[in-house]
Short mmCIF file of the C-alpha atoms (twelve columns), coordinates in Angstrom:
data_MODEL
# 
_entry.id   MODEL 
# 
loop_
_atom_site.group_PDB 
_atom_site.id 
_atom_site.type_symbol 
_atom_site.label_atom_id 
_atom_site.label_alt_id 
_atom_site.label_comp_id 
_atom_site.label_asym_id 
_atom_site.label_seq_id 
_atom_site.Cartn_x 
_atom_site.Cartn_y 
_atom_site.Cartn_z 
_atom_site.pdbx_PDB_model_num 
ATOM 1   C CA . UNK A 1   0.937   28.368  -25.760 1 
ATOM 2   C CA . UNK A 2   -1.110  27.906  -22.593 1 
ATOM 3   C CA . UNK A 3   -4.719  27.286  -21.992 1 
ATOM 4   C CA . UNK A 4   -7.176  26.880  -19.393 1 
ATOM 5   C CA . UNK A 5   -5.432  28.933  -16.984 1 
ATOM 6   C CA . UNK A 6   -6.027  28.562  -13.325 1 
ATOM 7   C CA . UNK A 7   -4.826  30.121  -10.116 1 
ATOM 8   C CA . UNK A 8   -4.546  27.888  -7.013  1 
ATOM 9   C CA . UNK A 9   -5.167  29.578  -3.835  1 
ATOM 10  C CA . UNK A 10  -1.865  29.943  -2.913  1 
ATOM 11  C CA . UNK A 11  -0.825  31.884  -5.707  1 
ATOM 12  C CA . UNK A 12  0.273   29.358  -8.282  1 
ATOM 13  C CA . UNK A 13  -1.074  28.217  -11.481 1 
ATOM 14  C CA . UNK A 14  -2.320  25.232  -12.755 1 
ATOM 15  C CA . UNK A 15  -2.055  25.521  -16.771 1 
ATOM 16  C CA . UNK A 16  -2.855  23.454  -19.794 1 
ATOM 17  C CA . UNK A 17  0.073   23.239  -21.918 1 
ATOM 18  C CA . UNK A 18  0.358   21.137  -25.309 1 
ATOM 19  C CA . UNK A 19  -2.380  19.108  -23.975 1 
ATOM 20  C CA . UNK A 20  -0.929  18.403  -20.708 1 
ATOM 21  C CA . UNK A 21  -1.502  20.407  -17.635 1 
ATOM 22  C CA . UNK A 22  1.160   21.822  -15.331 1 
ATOM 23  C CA . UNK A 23  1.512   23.031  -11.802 1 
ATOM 24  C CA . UNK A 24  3.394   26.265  -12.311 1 
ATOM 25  C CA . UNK A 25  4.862   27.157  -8.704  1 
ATOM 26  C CA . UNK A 26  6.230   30.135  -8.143  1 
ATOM 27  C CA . UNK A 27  9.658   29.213  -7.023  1 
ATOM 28  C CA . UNK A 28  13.080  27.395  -8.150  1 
ATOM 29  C CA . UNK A 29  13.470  26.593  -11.517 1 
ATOM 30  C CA . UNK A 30  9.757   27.459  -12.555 1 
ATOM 31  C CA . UNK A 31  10.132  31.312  -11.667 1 
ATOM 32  C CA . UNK A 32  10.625  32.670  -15.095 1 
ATOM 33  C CA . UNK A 33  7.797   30.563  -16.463 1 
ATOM 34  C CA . UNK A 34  5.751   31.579  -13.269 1 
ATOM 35  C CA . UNK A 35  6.339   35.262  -13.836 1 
ATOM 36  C CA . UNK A 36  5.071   34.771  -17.546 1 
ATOM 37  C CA . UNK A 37  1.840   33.576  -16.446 1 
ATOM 38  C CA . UNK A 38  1.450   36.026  -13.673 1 
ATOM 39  C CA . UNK A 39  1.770   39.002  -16.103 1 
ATOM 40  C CA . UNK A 40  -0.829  37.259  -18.550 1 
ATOM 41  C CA . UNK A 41  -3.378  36.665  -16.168 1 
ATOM 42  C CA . UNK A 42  -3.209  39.874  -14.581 1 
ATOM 43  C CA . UNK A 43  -3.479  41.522  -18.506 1 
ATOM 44  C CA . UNK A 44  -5.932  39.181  -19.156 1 
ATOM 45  C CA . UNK A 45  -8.200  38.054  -15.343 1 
ATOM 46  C CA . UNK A 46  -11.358 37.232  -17.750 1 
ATOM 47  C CA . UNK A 47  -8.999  34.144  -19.246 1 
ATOM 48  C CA . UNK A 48  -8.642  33.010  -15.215 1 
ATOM 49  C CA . UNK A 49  -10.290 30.863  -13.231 1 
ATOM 50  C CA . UNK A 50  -9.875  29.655  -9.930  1 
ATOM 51  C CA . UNK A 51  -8.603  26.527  -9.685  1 
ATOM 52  C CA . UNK A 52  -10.676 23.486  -8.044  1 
ATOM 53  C CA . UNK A 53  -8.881  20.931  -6.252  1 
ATOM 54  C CA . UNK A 54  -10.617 17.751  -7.872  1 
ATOM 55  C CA . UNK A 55  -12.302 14.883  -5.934  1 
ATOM 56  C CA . UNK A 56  -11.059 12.017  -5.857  1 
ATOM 57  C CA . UNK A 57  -14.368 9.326   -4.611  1 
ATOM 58  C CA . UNK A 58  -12.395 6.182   -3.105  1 
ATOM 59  C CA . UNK A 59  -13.496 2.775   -4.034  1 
ATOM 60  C CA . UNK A 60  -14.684 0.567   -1.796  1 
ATOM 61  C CA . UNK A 61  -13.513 -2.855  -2.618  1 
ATOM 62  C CA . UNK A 62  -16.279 -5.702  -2.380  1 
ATOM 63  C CA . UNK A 63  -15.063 -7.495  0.435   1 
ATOM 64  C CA . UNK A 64  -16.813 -10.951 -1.489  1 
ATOM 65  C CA . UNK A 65  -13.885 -9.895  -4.153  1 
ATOM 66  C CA . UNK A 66  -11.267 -10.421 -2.102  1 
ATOM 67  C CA . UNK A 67  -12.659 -13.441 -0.641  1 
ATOM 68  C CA . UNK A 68  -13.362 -14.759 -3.833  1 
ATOM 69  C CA . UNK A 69  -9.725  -14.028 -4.848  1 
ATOM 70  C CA . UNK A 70  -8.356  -16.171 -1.680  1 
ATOM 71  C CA . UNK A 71  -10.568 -18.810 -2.445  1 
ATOM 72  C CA . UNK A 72  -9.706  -19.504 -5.553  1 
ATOM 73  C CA . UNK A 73  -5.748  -19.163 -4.254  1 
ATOM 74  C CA . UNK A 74  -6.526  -21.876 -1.867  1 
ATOM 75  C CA . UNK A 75  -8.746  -24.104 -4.559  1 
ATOM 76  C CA . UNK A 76  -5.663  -24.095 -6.842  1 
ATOM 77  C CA . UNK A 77  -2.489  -24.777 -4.321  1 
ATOM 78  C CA . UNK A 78  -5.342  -27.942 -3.496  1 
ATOM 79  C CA . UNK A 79  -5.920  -28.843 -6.902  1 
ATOM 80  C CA . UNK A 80  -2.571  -29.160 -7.435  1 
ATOM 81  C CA . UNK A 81  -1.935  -31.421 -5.068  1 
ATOM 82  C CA . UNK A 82  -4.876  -34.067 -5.888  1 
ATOM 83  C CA . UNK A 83  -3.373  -33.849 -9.203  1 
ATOM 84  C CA . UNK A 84  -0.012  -35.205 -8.159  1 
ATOM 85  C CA . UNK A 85  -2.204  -37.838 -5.772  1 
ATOM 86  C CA . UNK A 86  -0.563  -35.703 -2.591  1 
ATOM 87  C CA . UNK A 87  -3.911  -34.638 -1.173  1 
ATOM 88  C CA . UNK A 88  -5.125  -35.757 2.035   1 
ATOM 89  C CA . UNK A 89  -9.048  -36.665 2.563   1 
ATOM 90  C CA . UNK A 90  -9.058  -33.658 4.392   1 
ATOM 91  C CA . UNK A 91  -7.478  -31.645 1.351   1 
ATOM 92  C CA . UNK A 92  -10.438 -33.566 -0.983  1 
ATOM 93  C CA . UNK A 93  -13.083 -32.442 1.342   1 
ATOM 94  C CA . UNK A 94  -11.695 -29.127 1.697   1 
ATOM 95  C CA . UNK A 95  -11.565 -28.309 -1.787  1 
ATOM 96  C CA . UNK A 96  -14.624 -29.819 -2.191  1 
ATOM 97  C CA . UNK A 97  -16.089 -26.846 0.240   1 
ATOM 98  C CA . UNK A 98  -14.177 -24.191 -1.793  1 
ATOM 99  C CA . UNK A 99  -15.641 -24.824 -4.823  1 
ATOM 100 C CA . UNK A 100 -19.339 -25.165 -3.340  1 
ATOM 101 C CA . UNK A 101 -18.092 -21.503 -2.271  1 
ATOM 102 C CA . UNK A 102 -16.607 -20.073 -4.963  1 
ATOM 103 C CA . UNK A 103 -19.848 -21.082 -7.138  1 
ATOM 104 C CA . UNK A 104 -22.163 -18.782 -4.193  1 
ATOM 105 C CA . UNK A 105 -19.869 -15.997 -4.429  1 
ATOM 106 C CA . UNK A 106 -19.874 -16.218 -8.351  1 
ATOM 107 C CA . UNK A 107 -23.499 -16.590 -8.783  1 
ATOM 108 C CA . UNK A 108 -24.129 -13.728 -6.126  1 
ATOM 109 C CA . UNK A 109 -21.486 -11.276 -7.819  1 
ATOM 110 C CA . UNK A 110 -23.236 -12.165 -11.235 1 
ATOM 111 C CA . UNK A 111 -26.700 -11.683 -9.879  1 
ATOM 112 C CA . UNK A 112 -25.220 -8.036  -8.236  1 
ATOM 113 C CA . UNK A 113 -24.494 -7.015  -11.719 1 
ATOM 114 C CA . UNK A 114 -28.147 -7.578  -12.911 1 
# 
């Protein structure tokens, strides 16, 4: 019924269970299952081990990502706008300069994952 069976340091278990795993607390509406375990493990220590709090390594996000992501925001609320002849020179010029960016930040993204 249960398998890989490890005790956390404060005296609960962490158990696999029909291919799921379970934090078995000992307390509340767990207790019964709780004092199952307990009894196995202390029948059976060589089927216990101690349980390992995993680590979790954060990801950095690429700041050129998220720059990448606003530019290309910006480049479409623009190229909307010259589409429906609403655009300023300013807008023209400006997307323009987005797209001259969004092309660096794409080829140096693609040349990262070389």
């Amino acid at each position: 019924m249960y398998k890989n069976i490890q005790k956390r340091a404060d005296g609960s278990y962490v158990v696999e269970k029909q291919g799921m795993l379970y934090h078995i607390p000992n307390e509340g509406e767990f207790l019964e299952e709780y004092e199952f375990i307990n009894k196995y493990a202390t029948a059976y220590p060589d089927e216990v081990t101690e349980y390992v709090e995993p680590v979790r390594e954060e990801v950095q996000q690429d700041e050129r990502l998220v720059r990448l992501a606003s530019l290309e925001r910006e480049s479409s609320s623009l190229s909307q706008d010259i589409l429906a002849e609403i655009a300023t020179d300013e807008d023209k010029a400006r997307f323009k300069q987005i797209r001259e960016e969004i092309k660096a930040l794409k080829a140096e993204l693609a040349e990262k994952q070389v």
